[in-house]
C-alpha positions, 0 to 999 in steps of 0.5 A: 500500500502506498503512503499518503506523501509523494512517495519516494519522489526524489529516488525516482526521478534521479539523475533527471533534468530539472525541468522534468523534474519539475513536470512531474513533481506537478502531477506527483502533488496531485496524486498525493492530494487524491490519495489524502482526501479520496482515499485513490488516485488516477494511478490506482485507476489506470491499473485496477487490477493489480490494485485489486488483488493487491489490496486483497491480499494484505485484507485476507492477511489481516483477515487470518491475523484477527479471524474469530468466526468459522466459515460454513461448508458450501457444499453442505446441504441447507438444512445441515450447515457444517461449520469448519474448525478454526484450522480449517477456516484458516486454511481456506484464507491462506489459500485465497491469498495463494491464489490472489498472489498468483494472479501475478506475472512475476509470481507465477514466472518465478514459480513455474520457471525460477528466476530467469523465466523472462524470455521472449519465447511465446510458449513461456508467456502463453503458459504463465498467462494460462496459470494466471487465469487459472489462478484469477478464476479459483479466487474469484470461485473461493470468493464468491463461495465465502463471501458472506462469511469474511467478517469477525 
């Protein structure tokens, strides 16, 4: 999560002309305005959803942290509702984090291919592709199933 100020404003354009600098330090005041008082900013917009699936990630963290409630089985039947067991529930939140964290590009590579798996090969970006969606849609699935559930 990003702070409120201008976020490492010097380190970033280093060894950068002055009046670029300039430039930018007029959009990265902007940003920090839209950050302290609507809690956003275009740059949380232009890419939401890593956004999304960042702040997913530290909520579900904080979740498991502080969790006291116990999810219900969604596959039991309506009249019996089975509860699991504090371990249980815990299990099913780190696992929502995995899968959230393997939405990304660079997880996913480093898991499938270790640190070198930046290529130009197809094949290479076509399977991690396929990895991310797999994992993006067994989030969403787990979600969705304990939706209602996510409170303490």
């Amino acid at each position: 999560m990003y702070k409120i100020g201008l976020n490492g404003f010097r380190d970033k354009y280093k060894g950068c002309r002055f009046l670029y600098k300039l430039k930018q330090l007029r959009w990265e005041l902007r940003y920090a305005w839209r950050r302290a008082w609507k809690g956003f900013d275009d740059q949380d917009i232009f890419n939401l959803n890593d956004q999304f699936i960042d702040r997913m990630i530290v909520l579900l963290t904080e979740y498991n942290k502080h969790n006291i409630s116990l999810f219900v089985d969604p596959k039991s039947p309506k009249g019996e509702l089975k509860y699991f067991t504090e371990e249980e529930t815990r299990q099913v939140v780190e696992q929502m984090i995995w899968y959230f964290e393997n939405c990304k590009q660079e997880v996913v590579g480093e898991r499938l291919y270790g640190e070198d798996w930046f290529t130009k090969d197809v094949k290479v970006d076509e399977s991690i592709y396929d990895e991310m969606l797999r994992c993006k849609n067994i989030a969403f699935k787990m979600l969705s199933d304990y939706f209602y559930q996510l409170w303490y």
